[in-house]
N, C-alpha and C positions, 0 to 999 in steps of 0.2 A: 749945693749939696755938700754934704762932708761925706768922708769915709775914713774908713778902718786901716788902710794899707800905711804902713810908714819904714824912711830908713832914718838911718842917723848914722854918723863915723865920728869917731873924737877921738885922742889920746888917751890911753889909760896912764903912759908914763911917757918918758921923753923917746924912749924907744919902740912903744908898741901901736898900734894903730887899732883902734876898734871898728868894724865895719857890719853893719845890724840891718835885717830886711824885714819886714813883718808883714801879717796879713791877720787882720783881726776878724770872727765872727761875728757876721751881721752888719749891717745898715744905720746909713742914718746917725743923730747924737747919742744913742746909746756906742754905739761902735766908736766913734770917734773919743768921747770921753773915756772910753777901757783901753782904746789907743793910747792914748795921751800918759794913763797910768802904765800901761805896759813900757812905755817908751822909758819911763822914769824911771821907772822899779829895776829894769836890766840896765840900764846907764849906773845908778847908782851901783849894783853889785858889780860891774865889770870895774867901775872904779874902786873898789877894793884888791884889786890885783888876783881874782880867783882863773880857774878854768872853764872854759865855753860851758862844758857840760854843769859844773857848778853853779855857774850864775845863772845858769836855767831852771836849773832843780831848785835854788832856792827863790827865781822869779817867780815860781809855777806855785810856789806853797804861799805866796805873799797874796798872790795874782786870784791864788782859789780861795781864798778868805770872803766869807761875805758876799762870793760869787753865787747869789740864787737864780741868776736871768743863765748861768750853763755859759758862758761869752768865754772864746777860749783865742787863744792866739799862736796860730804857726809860723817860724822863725827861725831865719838862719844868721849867727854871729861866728864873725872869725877876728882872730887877733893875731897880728902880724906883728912879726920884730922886723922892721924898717930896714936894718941893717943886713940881717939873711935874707931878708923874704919869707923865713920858716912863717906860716900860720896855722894857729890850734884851731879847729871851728868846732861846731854844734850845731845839727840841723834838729828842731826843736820836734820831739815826737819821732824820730826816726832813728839812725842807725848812731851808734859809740861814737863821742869825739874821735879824730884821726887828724893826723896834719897833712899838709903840703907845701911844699915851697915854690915861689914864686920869683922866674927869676927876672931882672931886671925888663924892664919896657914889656912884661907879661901884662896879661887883663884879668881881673876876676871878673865877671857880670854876672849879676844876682839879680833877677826878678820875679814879681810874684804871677800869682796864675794868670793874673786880668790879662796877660800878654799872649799865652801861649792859649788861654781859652777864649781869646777874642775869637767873634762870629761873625761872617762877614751876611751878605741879604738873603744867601742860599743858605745861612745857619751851618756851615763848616765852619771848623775850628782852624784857628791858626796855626797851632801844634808844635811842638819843638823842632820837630826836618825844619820848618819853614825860616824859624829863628837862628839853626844851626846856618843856614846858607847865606841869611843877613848878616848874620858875624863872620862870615868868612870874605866879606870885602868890608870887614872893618879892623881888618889885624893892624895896619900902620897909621890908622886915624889916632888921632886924639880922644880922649875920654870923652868930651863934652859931641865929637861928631859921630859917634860912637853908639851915644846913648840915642843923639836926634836920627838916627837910620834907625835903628831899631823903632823908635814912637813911627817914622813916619811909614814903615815899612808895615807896623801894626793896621795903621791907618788906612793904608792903602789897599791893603787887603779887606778891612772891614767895608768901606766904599761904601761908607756914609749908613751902616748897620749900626744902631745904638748901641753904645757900649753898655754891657752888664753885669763888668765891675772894672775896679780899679784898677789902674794901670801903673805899677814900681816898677823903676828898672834905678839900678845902682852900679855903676864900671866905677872898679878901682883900679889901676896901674902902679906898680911899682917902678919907682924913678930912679 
């Protein structure tokens, strides 16, 4: 199966860090190929050196072009200066750009719903408390054992309930 969910991180310049989460509507290769375009469309504008809020506004106008199937994509980008830690972000649909700083050996983690709306056999939801208390024995891990507590902690809670959607999770660290 494909799905919709994607991240990406890349340099926009030798100092800034891009770090991108998405969560596209719908199923299936329809989802996946507006994936694909969305991925590109906000890579491309954050490589022109604009603002989170900017390279959304003008993803969203590229993105609704031609859009008759309504497939729309919610997304959070933030762009770090490596050097401060400062990051501008954009949570796609929600509230005004704002920044934060991140200070050294901090974590961002970014993931999409598939995580915190996982269900487990009894159809409870995994929910955010659940996620907050996972990340709290995960402060001095590594990014990569970080991200695997989290998946298995989804998991384990699910116990063996099919998953019914995708699961992103994205940890960045500042070093």
């Amino acid at each position: 199966e494909v799905g919709g969910d994607f991240y990406d991180f890349f340099f926009v310049d030798k100092d800034h860090l891009a770090v991108l989460i998405a969560d596209v509507s719908g199923k299936g290769v329809p989802a996946a190929l507006f994936m694909m375009s969305g991925r590109a469309i906000i890579r491309n504008q954050a490589l022109l050196g604009m603002e989170p809020g900017e390279i959304f506004i003008n993803s969203n106008v590229q993105l609704a072009e031609n859009n008759k199937e309504g497939m729309f994509i919610t997304a959070f980008l933030g762009i770090m200066d490596v050097n401060t830690g400062e990051m501008k972000f954009c949570n796609a649909g929600h509230n005004v750009p704002e920044k934060v700083t991140l200070q050294k050996h901090e974590k961002l983690v970014l993931y999409t719903d598939g995580v915190t709306e996982a269900v487990n056999t009894s159809m409870e939801m995994y929910m955010e408390p659940r996620l907050e208390d996972t990340l709290k024995n995960c402060c001095t891990k590594p990014v990569r054992e970080t991200v695997e507590q989290i998946t298995e902690s989804v998991h384990t809670f699910a116990d063996g309930a099919e998953q019914a959607d995708d699961i992103t999770i994205l940890v960045v660290e500042r070093v």
